[in-house]
N, C-alpha and C positions, 0 to 999 in steps of 0.2 A: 608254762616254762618252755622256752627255747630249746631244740637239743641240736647242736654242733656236730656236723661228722668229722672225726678224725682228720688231721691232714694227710695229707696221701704220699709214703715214704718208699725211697727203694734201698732197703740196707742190705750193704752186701752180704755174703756170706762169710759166717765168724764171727759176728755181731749175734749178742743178745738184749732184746728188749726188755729194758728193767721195769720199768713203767711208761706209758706213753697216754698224758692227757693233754695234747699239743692241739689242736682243733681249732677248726674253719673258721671262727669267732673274727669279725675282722669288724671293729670301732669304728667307718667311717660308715660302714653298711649298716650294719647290728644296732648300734648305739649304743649309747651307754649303760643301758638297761642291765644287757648280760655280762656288766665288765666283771663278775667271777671269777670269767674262764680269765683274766688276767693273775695267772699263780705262783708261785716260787717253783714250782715241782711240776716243770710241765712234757718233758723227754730225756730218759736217761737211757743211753746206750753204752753196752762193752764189750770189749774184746780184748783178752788174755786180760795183760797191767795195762789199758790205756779206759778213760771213762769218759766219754760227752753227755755232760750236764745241760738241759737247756730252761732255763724259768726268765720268768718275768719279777724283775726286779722295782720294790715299792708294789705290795701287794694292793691289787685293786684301782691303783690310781694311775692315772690314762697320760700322767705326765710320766710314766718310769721307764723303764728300757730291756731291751730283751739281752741278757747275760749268756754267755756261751763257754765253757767252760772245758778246758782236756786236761 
């Protein structure tokens, strides 16, 4: 099994990382093999009342799109 490092973020200060499985996984390189890392829950940040949700929507499948969310 593959292991994906981390994408590389610079969050400012005041932000806290709620979870972060957002990774280097990139489908034209990788292939389809680790399409996994393609997940609903893949970087949530916050600060004070604001939240950035970030997942991949249509779990697994290479046709879905990435959702951004505040």
């Amino acid at each position: 099994m593959e292991y994906f490092e981390l994408q590389p973020l610079r969050i400012p200060s005041g932000w806290t990382v709620q979870y972060n499985n957002f990774s280097e996984y990139d489908l034209e390189k990788d292939g389809e093999k680790y399409r996994f890392e393609l997940v609903e829950d893949l970087l949530q940040l916050k600060n004070h009342n604001l939240l950035i949700d970030l997942g991949y929507i249509r779990l697994w499948m290479l046709q879905g799109n990435m959702c951004y969310t505040l």
